[in-house]
SEDORO-147984 format. One record per residue (C-alpha): residue in one letter; x, y, z. Coordinates in steps of 0.5 Angstrom, whole numbers, padded with zeros to 4 digits, always signed. Layout:
BEGIN
AXYZ ...
# end
This chain:
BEGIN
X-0053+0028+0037 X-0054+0032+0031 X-0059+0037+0035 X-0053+0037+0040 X-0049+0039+0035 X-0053+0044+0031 X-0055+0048+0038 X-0048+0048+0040 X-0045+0049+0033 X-0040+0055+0034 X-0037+0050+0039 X-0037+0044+0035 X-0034+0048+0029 X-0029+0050+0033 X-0026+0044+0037 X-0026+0040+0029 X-0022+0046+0026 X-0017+0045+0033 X-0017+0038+0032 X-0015+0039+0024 X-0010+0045+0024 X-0007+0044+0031 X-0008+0036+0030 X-0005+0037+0023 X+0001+0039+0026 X+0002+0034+0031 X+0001+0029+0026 X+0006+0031+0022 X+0011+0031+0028 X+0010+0024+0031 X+0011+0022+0024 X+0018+0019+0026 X+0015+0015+0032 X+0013+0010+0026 X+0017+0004+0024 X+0019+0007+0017 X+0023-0001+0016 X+0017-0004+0012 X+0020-0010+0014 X+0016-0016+0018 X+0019-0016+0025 X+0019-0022+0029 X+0021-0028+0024 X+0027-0031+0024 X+0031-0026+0019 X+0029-0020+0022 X+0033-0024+0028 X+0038-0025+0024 X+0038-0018+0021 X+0037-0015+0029 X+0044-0019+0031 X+0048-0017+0025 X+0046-0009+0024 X+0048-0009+0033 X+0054-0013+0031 X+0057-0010+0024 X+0054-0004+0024 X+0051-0004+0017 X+0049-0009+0012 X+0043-0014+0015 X+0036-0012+0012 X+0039-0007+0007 X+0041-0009+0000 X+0049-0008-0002 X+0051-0004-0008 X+0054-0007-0013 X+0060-0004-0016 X+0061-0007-0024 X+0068-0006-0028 X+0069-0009-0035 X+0076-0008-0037 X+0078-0009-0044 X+0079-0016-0048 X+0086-0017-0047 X+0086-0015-0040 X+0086-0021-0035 X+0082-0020-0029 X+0084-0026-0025 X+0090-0023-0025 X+0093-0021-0018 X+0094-0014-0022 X+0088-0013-0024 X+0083-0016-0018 X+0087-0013-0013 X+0087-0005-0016 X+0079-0007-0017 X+0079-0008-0010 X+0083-0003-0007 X+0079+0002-0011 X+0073-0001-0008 X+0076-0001-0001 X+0078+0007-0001 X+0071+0009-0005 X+0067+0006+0000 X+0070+0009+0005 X+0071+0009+0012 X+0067+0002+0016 X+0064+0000+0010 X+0064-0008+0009 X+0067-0010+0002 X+0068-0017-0002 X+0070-0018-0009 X+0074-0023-0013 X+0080-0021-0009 X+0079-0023-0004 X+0075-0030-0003 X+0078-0033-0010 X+0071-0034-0013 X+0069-0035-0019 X+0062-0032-0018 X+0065-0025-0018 X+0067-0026-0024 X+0062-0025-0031 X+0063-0030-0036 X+0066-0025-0041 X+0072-0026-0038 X+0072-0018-0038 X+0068-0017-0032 X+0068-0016-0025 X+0064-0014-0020 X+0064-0013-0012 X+0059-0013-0006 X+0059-0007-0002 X+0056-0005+0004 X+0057+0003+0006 X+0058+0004+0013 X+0052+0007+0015 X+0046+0005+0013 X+0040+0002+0017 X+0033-0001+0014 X+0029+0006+0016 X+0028+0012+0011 X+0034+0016+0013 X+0038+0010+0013 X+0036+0008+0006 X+0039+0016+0003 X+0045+0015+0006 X+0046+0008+0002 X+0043+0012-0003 X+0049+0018-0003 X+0054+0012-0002 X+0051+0011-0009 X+0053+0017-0012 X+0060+0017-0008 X+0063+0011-0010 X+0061+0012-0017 X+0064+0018-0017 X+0070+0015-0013 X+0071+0009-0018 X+0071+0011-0024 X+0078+0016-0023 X+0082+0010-0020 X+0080+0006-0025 X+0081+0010-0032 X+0082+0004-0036 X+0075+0000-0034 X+0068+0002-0035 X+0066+0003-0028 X+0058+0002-0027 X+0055+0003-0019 X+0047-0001-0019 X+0044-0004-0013 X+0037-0005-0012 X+0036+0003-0008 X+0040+0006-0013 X+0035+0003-0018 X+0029+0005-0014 X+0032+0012-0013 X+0034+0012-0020 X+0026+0011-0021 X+0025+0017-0016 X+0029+0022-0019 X+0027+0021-0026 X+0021+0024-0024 X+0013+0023-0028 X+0014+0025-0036 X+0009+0030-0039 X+0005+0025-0041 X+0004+0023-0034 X+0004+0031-0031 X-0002+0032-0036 X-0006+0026-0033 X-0005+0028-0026 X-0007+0035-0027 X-0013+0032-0032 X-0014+0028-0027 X-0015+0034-0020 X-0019+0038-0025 X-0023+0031-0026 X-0024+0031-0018 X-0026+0038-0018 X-0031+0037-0023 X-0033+0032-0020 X-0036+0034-0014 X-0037+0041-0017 X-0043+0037-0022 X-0045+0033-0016 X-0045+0038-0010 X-0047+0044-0015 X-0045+0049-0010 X-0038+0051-0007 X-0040+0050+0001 X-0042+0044-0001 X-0036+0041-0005 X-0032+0045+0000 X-0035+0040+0006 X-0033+0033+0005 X-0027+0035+0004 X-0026+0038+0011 X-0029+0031+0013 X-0025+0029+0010 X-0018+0033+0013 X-0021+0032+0020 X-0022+0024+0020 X-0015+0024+0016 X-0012+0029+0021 X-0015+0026+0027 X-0015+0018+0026 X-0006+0019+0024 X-0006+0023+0032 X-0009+0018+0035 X-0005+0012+0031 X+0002+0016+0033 X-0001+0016+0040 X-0001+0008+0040 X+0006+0008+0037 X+0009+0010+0043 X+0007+0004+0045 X+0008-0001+0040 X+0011-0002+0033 X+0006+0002+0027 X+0009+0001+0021 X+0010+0008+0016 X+0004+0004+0012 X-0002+0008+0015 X+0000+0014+0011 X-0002+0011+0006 X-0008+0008+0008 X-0012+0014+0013 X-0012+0019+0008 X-0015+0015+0002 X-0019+0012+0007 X-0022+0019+0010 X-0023+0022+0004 X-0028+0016+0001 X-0031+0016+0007 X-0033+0023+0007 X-0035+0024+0000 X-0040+0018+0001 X-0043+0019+0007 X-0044+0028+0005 X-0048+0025-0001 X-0052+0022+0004 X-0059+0025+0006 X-0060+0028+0013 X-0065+0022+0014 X-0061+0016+0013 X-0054+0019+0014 X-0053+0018+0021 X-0056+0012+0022 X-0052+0008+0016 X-0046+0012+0019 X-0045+0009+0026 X-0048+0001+0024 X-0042+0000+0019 X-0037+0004+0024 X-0039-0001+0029 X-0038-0006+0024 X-0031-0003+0021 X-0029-0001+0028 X-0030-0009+0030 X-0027-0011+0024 X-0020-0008+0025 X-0020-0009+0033 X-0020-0016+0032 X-0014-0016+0026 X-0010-0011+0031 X-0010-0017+0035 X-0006-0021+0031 X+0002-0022+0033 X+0004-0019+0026 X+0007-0012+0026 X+0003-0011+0019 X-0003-0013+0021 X-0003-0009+0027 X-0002-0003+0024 X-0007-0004+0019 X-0013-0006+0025 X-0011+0000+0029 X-0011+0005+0023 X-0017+0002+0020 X-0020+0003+0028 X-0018+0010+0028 X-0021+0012+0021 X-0029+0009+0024 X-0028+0011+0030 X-0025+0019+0028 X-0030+0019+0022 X-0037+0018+0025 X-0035+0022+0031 X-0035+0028+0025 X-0041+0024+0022 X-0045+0025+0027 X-0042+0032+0029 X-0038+0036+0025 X-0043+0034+0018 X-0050+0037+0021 X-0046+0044+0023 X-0043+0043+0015 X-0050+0042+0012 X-0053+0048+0016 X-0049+0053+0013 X-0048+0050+0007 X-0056+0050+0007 X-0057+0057+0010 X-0051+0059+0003 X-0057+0055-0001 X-0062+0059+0002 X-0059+0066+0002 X-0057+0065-0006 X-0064+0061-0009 X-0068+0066-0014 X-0075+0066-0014 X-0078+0061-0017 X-0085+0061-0020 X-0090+0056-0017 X-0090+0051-0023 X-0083+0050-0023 X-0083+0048-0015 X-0088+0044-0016 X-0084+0040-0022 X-0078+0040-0018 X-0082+0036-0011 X-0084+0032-0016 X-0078+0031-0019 X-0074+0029-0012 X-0075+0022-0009 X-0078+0020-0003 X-0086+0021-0001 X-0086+0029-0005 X-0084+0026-0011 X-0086+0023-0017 X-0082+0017-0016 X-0087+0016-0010 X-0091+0010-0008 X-0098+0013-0007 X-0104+0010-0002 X-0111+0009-0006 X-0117+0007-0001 X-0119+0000+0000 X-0125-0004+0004 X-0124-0003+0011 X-0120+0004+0011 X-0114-0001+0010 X-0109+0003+0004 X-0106-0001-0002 X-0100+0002-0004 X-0099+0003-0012 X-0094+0005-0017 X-0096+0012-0020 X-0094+0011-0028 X-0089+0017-0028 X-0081+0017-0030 X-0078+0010-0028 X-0073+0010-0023 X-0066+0006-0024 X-0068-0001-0025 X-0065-0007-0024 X-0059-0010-0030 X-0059-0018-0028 X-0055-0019-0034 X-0050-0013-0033 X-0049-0015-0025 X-0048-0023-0026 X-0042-0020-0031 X-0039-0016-0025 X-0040-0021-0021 X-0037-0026-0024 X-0031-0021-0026 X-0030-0020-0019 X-0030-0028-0017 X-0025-0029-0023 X-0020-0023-0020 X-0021-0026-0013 X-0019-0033-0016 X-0013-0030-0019 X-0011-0026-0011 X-0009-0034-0010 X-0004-0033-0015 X-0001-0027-0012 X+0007-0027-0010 X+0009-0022-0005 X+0016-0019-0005 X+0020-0013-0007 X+0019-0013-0015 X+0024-0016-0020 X+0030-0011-0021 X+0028-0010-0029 X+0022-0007-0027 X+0024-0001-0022 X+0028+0003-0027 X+0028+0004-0035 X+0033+0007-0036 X+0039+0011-0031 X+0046+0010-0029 X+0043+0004-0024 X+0040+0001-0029 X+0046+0001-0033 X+0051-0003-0028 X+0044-0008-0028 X+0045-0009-0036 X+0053-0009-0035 X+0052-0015-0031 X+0047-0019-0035 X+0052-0017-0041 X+0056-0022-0038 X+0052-0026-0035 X+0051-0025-0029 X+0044-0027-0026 X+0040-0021-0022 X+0040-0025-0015 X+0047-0022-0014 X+0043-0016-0011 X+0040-0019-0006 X+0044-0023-0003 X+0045-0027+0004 X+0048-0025+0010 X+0050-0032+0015 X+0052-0030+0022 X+0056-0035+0024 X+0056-0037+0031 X+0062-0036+0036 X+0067-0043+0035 X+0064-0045+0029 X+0069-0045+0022 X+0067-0040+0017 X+0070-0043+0011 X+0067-0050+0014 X+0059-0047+0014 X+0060-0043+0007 X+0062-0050+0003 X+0056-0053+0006 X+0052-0046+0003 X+0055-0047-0004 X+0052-0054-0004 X+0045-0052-0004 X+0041-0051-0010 X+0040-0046-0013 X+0048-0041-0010 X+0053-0037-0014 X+0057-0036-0009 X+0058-0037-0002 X+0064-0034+0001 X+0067-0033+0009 X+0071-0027+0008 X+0077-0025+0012 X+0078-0019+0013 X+0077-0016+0019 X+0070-0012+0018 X+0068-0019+0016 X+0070-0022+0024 X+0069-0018+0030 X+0068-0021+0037 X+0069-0029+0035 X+0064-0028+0030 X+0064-0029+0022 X+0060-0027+0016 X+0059-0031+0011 X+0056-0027+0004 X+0052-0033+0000 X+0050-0030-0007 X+0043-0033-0010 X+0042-0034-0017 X+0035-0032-0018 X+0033-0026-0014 X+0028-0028-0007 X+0021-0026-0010 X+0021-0031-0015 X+0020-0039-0014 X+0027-0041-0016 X+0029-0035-0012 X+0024-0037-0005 X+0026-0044-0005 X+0034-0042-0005 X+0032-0039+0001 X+0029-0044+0004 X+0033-0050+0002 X+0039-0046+0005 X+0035-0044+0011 X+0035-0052+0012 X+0042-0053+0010 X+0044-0049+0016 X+0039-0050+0020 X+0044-0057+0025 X+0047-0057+0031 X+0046-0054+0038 X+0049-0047+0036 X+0045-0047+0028 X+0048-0040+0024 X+0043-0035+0023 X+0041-0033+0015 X+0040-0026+0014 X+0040-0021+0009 X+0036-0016+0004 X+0035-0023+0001 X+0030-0026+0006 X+0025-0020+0008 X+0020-0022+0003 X+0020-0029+0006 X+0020-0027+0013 X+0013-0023+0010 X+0010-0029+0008 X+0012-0034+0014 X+0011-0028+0019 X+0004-0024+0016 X+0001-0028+0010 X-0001-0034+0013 X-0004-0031+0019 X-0009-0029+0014 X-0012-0035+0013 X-0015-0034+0020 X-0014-0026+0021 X-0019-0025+0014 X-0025-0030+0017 X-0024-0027+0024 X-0025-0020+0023 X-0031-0021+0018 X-0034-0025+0023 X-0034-0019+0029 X-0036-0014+0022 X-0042-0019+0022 X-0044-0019+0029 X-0044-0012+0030 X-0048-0010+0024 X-0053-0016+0025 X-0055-0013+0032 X-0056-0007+0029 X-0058-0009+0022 X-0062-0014+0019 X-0058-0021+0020 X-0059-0023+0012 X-0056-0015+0011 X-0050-0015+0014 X-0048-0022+0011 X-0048-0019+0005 X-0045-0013+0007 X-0040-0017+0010 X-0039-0022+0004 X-0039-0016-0001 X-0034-0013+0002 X-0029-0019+0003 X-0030-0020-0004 X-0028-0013-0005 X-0021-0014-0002 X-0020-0021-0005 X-0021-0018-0012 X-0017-0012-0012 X-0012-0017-0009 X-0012-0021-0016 X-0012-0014-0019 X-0006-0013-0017 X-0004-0020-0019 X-0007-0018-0027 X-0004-0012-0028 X+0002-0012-0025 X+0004-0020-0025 X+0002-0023-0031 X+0001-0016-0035 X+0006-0012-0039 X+0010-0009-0033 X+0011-0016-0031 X+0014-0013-0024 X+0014-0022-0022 X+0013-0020-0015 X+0008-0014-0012 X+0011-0010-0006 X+0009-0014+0000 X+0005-0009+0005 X+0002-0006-0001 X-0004-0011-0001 X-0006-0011+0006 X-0007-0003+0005 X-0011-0004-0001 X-0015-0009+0001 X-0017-0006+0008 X-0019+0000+0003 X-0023-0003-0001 X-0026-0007+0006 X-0028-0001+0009 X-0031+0003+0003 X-0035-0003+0000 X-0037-0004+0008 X-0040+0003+0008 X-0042+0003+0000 X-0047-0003+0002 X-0050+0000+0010 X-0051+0006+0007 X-0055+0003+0000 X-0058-0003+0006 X-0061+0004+0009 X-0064+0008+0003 X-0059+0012+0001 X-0058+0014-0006 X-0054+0008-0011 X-0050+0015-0014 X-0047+0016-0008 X-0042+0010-0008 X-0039+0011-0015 X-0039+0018-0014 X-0034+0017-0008 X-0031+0012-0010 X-0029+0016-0016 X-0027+0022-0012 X-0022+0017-0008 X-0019+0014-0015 X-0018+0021-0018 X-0015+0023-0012 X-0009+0017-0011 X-0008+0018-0019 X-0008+0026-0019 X-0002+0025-0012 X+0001+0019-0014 X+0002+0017-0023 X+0010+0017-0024 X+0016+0013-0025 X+0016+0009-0018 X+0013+0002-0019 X+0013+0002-0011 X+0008+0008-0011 X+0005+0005-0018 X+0002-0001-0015 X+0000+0002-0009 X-0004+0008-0013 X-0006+0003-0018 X-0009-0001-0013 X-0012+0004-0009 X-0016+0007-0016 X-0018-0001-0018 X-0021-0002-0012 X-0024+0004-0012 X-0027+0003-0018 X-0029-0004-0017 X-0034-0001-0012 X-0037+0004-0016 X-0038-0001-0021 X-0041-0005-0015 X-0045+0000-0012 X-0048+0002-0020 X-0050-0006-0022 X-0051-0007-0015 X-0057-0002-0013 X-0064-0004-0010 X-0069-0002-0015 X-0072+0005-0013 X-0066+0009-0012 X-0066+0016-0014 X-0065+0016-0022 X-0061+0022-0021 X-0056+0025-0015 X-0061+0031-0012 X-0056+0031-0006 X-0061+0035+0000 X-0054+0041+0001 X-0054+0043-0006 X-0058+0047-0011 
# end
């Protein structure tokens, strides 16, 4: 394949340029074909959110705003008077088709703070769906209730929260000077980075065009299946990243070693994910398919697009290099690697004409750190222990923003003695001929319920349904939270026609049923067909340390999340639920490659240099205020970093001492 492709290099180089400018567009076109809900399809929420979007038109998966006012202390909010001009206010700001309930209109007392000045109400805006367009026009329902309230209602203070006007609060605050000044210090690292190692700057230049063409390439090809079956918005996040680790290891790759390292681990990467694509899971599906398209598009650049790159680059070297006198070039064969160089095992004759190889007494290569190595192992069995430890699900709402008109309507409700569960509350859609009032007194037993209220307005009913609001008193990602849901599921779970639980509530446990406890039997699968494709094309004892490297890879970057994020100072309670699987099948993939391509006699420098130029990247493009895009990018650098830890600590003795790639100076 390389002699293909350096005689036919023009052609080469010309179909890859098409494949990245053209494919760049295409790709950016077919974005709308992904499913941009981030939510698990398929389990019973997801049913119950589908029948009442189809039925009510808003509301389901999608978390309603919450309108808080708080009248002065003599003021009484029970009173018809007051209840009802806050009710009313809400009604004509939330606007046309918009589903609204408040104290006015159940008679709860769950509406009411402990204060006895506050008040809130749930609103649901009239359009609005669980895909990104949907979510900024919830977002601009934000800013127009707000600003439609705190007229009508002069003589309380009006806030507007939620969960989406936390997250875009977070959005808007935009990184702080601080955060620009790591970003930019963190591009000019990357830049440094391979300047340092390449040493010229085709050669920095070359692994980022492989890098942009099994990017481009692998989105194509995954938008192409998404005609066809559900693929989630996650792979955006997943193919880059991937493609661009990846390419920075196998450029730094001899010529020698590069190809053959190249196809035995996309075999085995391409494998791996075939078979986590097969599983009935729209997360899973998306992360096999995306995982696929990456091996697949870059070996096929590997093989072809990298040897043209290296010619040219090569040539450049060639054209540019002063003369050298004959003493510096003997020093400079005997300082590289390999049968030419001082490192070099060297043959002394013996008996028979047979040849025992001996070790010239010359500069050391890299040796071997038992004591460090058993450290970074231990280290990375205790981040996998701590990955059993991880709860999944949207974080905590105190840690979505600091500070902001959102997070000032979260404050007034926990001043008065609100818990935070009302932002994520339950939606029952209860069945044609059964009593709505009836089926929210049972809700309102259930542990763990604020309120439960069957409101009777008519967008609350429509064509022999009804909608019954249950609003929990801790938020669904926490375990008190969690096992609300699942009690009430229970508790509503009788009769021959049994009400069907939605909400923003249930989304996460629906990620859980639906994804997370498929893992147990989609892990040890797709490791096992990693392993066989590699044990056919490697030695068997190879391959299961790849494999056994890489799945421990993707564990401990699991726990790190769980460390930093759970138990450590952002104290989120939950980690996004699709952002594990991402990071995880990262470090999968690059940890697979890293050990194939040291199993093949590459340099042990080429892992830690990749795996630094993919954490400098994600932390260049992706530091700033959102906790969502923090846990993402935090894992992506973590992973990445525990992997050139790995390939540091890990190398076989006799690796080069020093990266001396064969394109560069």
């Amino acid at each position: 394949m390389r002699d293909f492709a350096l005689r036919h290099r023009m052609a080469v180089g010309v179909a890859w340029l098409l494949v990245l400018v053209l494919g760049g567009a295409v790709a950016v076109l077919g974005l709308g074909r992904l499913d941009q809900s981030f939510t698990a399809s398929g389990g019973p929420g997801h049913r119950a959110n589908q029948a009442i979007q189809e039925r009510y038109g808003n509301g389901a998966a999608v978390a309603p705003l919450v309108a808080v006012a708080t009248w002065p202390a003599a003021t009484d909010v029970r009173s018809p008077g007051v209840a009802g001009s806050f009710a009313d206010a809400v009604r004509r700001a939330a606007g046309p088709g918009a589903r609204t309930v408040s104290y006015a209109g159940t008679g709860d007392g769950g509406f009411l703070g402990a204060d006895g000045r506050t008040v809130y109400a749930l609103v649901y805006p009239g359009a609005g769906k669980p895909d990104l367009a949907g979510l900024t026009a919830v977002e601009e329902a934000a800013g127009a209730l707000r600003a439609g309230l705190r007229p009508a209602l002069p003589g309380a203070r009006v806030e507007v929260t939620g969960v989406l006007p936390l997250q875009h609060d977070s959005a808007v605050a935009g990184p702080g000077a601080v955060a620009l000044a790591v970003k930019a210090a963190c591009a000019l690292g990357l830049l440094a980075l391979l300047v340092l190692v390449f040493r010229s700057p085709l050669g920095v230049l070359a692994p980022l065009l492989l890098a942009g063409a099994t990017s481009v390439g692998a989105l194509v090809l995954v938008e192409a299946v998404a005609g066809f079956t559900e693929i989630s918005f996650i792979v955006v996040y997943l193919v880059p990243v991937t493609a661009l680790v990846l390419a920075v290891h196998r450029w730094a790759q001899p010529p020698e070693t590069a190809a053959g390292s190249a196809v035995a681990a996309g075999a085995a990467g391409a494998a791996a994910c075939a078979v986590l694509a097969l599983f009935p899971a729209a997360f899973l599906r998306s992360v096999g398919l995306a995982g696929l398209a990456v091996w697949a598009v870059g070996t096929a650049a590997t093989l072809t697009l990298a040897p043209v790159l290296r010619s040219v680059t090569s040539r450049a070297t060639r054209a540019t290099r002063t003369p050298r006198s004959p003493r510096a070039a003997r020093e400079a064969r005997e300082a590289m690697p390999g049968p030419a160089g001082r490192t070099a095992r060297t043959a002394t004759p013996v008996r028979a004409g047979r040849t025992a190889p001996t070790k010239t007494p010359v500069r050391a290569g890299r040796r071997p750190r038992p004591l460090l190595a058993s450290v970074g192992l231990a280290l990375l069995v205790l981040l996998a222990g701590a990955a059993t430890q991880l709860r999944v699900g949207n974080p905590e709402a105190h840690a979505l923003v600091a500070s902001g008109p959102a997070r000032d309507g979260l404050d007034r409700l926990t001043a008065a003695g609100v818990p935070s569960g009302v932002l994520n509350p339950l939606e029952v859609l209860v069945p044609r001929g059964a009593e709505a009032e009836a089926l929210a007194a049972r809700a309102a037993r259930v542990p763990g319920v604020l309120l439960a209220a069957a409101p009777e307005a008519a967008e609350w009913r429509r064509d022999g349904s009804a909608v019954v609001v249950v609003v929990p008193e801790e938020e669904p990602m926490t375990a008190a939270g969690a096992a609300t849901v699942t009690a009430l599921r229970s508790a509503l779970s009788g009769g021959t026609r049994p009400a069907l639980v939605g909400g923003s509530g249930v989304v996460d446990r629906d990620l859980v049923d639906g994804v997370y406890r498929l893992l147990p039997y989609a892990v040890p699968a797709a490791a096992l067909a990693a392993f066989l494709a590699l044990a056919a094309l490697t030695a068997a004892g190879a391959a299961a340390r790849a494999v056994c490297r890489a799945l421990l890879a993707a564990v401990a970057a699991a726990g790190a999340l769980t460390v930093l994020w759970q138990w450590g100072p952002p104290d989120t309670g939950a980690v996004t639920g699709w952002v594990p699987l991402v990071v995880g099948a990262f470090a999968f993939c690059v940890s697979l490659d890293r050990s194939v391509a040291s199993t093949a006699g590459g340099p042990w420098w080429a892992g830690p240099v990749a795996a630094g130029a993919g954490a400098l990247a994600v932390l260049a493009a992706g530091i700033g205020p959102q906790v969502e895009l923090a846990l993402l990018v935090s894992g992506f650098a973590m992973a990445a970093l525990f992997d050139a830890s790995a390939g540091h600590l890990l190398a076989p003795p006799g690796s080069a001492a020093r990266p001396i790639p064969r394109t560069s100076l």
